[in-house]
N, C-alpha and C positions, 0 to 999 in steps of 0.2 A: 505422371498421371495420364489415364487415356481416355478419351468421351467419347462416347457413342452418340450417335443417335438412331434413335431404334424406328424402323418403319412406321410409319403412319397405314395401318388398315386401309384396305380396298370398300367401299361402299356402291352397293347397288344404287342405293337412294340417288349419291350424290352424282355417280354419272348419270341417272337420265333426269336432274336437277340440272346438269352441263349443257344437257342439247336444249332445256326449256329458257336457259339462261342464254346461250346462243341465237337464238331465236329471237326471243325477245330484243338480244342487240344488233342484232339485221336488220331490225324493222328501226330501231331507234336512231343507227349510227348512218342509214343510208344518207349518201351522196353527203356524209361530212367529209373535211378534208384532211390531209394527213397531218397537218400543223397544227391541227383543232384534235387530233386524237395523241397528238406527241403530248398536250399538255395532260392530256388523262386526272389522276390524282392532284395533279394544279387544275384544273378543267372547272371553275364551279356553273353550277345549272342547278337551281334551287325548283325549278321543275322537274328537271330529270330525275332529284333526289326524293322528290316525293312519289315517282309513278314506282321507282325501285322501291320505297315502303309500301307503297299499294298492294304490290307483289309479295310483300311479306320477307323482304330480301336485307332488312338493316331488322339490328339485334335479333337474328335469328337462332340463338344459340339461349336468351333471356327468357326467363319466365312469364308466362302467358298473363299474370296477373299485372307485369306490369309493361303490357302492348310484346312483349317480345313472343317466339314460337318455338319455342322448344326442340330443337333441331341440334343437330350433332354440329360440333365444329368443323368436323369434315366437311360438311355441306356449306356452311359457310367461307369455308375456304376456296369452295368450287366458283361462289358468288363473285368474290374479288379477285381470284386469279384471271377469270375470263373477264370480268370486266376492265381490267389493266391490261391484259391481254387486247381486247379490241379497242382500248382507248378511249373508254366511257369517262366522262367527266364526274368523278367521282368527290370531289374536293368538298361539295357542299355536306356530306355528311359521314365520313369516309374516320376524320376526326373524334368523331362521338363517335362512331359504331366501333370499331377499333379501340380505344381508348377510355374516351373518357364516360361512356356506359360502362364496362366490364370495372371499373374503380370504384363507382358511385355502387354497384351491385356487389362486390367486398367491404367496402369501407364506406357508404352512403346510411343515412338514417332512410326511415321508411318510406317518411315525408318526403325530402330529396327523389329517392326512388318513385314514388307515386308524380309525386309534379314535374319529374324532367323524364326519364325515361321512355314514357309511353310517346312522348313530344318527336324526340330521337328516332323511337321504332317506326313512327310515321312518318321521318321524312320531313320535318317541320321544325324541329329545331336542331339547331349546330350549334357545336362545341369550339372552342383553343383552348390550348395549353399557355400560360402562365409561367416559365420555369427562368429562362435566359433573362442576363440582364445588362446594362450597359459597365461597361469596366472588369467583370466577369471573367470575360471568355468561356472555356469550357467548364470551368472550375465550378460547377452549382452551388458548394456547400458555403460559398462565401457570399449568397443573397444579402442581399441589404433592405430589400421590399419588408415593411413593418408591418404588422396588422394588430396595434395596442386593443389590450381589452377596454372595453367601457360600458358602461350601464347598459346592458343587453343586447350588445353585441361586440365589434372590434369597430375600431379605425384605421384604415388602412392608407398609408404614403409610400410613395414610391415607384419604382418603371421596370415595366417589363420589353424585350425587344425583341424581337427575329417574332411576334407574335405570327402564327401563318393564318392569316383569315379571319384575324380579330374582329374588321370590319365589316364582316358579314356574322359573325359569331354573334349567338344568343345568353351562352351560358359563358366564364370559364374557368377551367379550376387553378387556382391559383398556388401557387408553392411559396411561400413566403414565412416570415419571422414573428415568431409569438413572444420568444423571449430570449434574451440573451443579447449576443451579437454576434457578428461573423467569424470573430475567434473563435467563436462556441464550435464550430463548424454543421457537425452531423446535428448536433441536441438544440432543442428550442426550434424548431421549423413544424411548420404543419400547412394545413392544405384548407383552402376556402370556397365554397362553390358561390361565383361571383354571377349576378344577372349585370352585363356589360350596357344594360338600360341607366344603373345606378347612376345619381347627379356624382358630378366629380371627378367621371372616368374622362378622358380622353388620348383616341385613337389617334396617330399620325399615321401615312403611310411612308413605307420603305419600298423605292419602286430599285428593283434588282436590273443586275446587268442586262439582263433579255428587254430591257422597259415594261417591265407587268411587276404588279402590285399583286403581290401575296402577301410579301412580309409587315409587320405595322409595329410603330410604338408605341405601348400602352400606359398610358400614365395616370397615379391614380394619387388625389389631392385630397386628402380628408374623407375619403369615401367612407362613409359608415353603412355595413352590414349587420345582420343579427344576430344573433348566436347560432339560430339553425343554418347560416352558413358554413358550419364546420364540418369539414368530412373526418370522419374518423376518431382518433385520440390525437389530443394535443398537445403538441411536442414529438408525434411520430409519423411528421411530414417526408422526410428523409427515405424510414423504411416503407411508406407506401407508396413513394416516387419509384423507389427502384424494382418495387414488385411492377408498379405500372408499366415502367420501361419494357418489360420483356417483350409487352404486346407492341411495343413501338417498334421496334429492333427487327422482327423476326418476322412480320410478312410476307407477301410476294411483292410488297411495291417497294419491298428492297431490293429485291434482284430486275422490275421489270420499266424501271423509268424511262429505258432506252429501248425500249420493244419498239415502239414506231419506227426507229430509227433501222432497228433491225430488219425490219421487214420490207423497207423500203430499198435497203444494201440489197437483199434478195432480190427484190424487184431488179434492181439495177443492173446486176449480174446477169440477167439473163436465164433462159434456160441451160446453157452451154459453158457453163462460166470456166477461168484459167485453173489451172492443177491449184495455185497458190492459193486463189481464191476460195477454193474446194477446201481445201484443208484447215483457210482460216476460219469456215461457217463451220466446218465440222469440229472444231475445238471450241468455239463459242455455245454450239449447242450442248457439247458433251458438260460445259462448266454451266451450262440454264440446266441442266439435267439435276446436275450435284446439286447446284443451289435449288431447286425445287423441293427433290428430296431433304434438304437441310430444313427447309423452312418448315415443309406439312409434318415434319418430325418433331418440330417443337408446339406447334400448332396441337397433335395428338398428344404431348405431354403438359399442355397447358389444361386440353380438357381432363386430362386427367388429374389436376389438380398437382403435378409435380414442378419443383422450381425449374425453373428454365432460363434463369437472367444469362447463366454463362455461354449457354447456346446461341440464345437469340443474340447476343454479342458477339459471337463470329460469325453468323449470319447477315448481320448487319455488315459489320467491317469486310466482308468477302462479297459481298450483294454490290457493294460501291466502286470496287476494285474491276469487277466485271460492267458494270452500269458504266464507268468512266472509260473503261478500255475500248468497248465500241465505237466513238464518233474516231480514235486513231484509226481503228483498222478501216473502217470504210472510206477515211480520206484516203488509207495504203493502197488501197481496193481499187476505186472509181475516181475514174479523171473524168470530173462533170461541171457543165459550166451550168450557172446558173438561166442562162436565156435558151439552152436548152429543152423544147416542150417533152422529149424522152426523159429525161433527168432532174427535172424541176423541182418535180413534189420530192426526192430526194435531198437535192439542196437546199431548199427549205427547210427542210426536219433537222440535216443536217446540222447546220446555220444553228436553229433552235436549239439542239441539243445539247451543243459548244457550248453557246451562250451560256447554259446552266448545270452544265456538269459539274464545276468546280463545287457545285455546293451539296454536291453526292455525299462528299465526304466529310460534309459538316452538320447536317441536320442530322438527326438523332443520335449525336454525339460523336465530336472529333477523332478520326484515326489513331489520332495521339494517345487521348480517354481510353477508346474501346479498346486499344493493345495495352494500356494497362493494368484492365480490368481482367484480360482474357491472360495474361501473365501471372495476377494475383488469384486468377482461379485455378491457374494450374499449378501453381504451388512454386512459379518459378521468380515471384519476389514477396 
């Protein structure tokens, strides 16, 4: 079997959409440091993410009725590529606009859509994901998180973990058990839009190798919700998770978590740099070319309403491969000591990048997973 992916359209709009998006982060990102622009997409700034709704730059692709602008996805891809590109801290609302908007807008009631959405477009309210759980691993379909029915709404027990940003999070959608049990596997799962205010929930944090707190554990004790927490049909938790995933898989913060890093190797090189050197940037660039291309390719079949899970799944899985190969080549690259004032901001990012690479290939699903998936899509198990 052989997949394409077919060009993404050239847009007027969205290039001089690119210089006003530029512009605006000139003015923003002056005299940050490059350790503060490595963390980008980990980066939250619950300021920064409201002046970007100001701008009209989250759910730009959503209908005007409910806070969104109606804007091609091309354009919005202009927004997030340059913003990970310059290392805007995008965390605070990156979640929702990406995500857990574009679900609630397929499979959300009106209400849902009326009371969170416009929240989202503005820059004011943040989303997590719900999905992982302790004893798990990558295996989702064996959730064990209940959410029993009861007199006008559900009860919900149980823990969710790797949550990214629960603790700044307003809403989140949750993936968990309506009936059955974990043998059941794909059947009896459905999805709940949870306000993380409710009595009973509580966050722990999970501080990672780097010492920063993204990840958190969610635990949830008798929480009772109402029925209009329910997204979608229930019982078809499963097949709206994995329509959800395409938009998780197939961005540009797949392929650009290590762009600070990249650009600081440049720096480091010099103008002048060795043949080796030469050759190594020029093959890194030519695979940021492919994965770009790869990504605005799924990105244009998303707008157009065609499936994309198989794509955005080796985008993903190739985006990690590339994202984790950078911090080798620049240690091959650059002999730099830290107390050096030429090489510093390098080693820092450096340092930084290490520290969190390893989990390139574990957020939005394990190497292991996503080559499964990409095998059963090609007809090769």
């Amino acid at each position: 079997m052989r997949l394409k992916f077919p060009p993404a359209p050239q847009s007027n709009a969205a290039e001089e959409l690119r210089a006003e998006v530029r512009a605006f982060l000139a003015e923003e990102l002056a005299g940050v440091s490059a350790l503060i622009k490595a963390r980008s997409w980990n980066g939250f700034d619950a300021a920064f993410s409201r002046k970007v709704g100001e701008r009209g730059w989250i759910g730009m692709t959503w209908p005007k009725r409910y806070g969104g602008h109606e804007r091609r996805n091309s354009e919005r891809y202009v927004v997030l590529e340059e913003m990970l590109s310059a290392g805007a801290p995008v965390a605070a609302h990156w979640i929702a606009d990406r995500q857990s908007g574009p679900l609630l807008l397929k499979f959300g009631t009106e209400e849902q859509k009326q009371t969170v959405l416009p929240r989202i477009a503005a820059g004011e309210g943040f989303a997590c994901i719900g999905m992982s759980e302790p004893d798990a691993g990558s295996d989702l379909a064996s959730i064990r998180t209940r959410a029993e029915l009861i007199d006008g709404g559900f009860r919900i027990n149980g823990t969710k973990l790797w949550t990214t940003l629960a603790h700044h999070a307003h809403y989140m959608v949750l993936f968990c058990r309506t009936s059955g049990t974990p043998a059941d596997r794909h059947n009896g799962t459905s999805q709940l839009l949870i306000d993380l205010s409710a009595p009973g929930i509580t966050i722990r944090p999970i501080v990672d190798l780097a010492g920063e707190h993204h990840f958190n554990e969610v635990h949830f004790e008798d929480v009772q919700v109402p029925d209009t927490a329910l997204i979608g049909t229930m019982g078809q938790g499963w097949h709206q998770v994995m329509s959800e995933l395409a938009y998780e898989r197939s961005g540009p913060e797949r392929y650009l978590s290590s762009m600070a890093l990249l650009v600081e190797l440049i720096r480091a090189l010099g103008s002048s740099p060795a043949r080796e050197a030469r050759i190594a940037i020029g093959r890194l660039s030519a695979h940021l070319l492919v994965l770009r291309h790869m990504s605005r390719s799924v990105a244009w079949m998303l707008e157009k309403g065609e499936d994309a899970a198989l794509h955005a799944t080796i985008v993903k899985d190739l985006g990690a491969l590339f994202e984790q190969e950078i911090p080798d080549v620049a240690r091959r690259l650059v002999s730099a000591e830290p107390d050096d004032p030429a090489t510093q901001s390098f080693c820092t990012v450096l340092a930084y990048t290490v520290a969190n690479v390893p989990a390139f290939s574990l957020r939005g699903g394990t190497r292991e997973i996503l080559r499964g998936i990409i095998a059963r899509g090609l007809g090769l198990r």
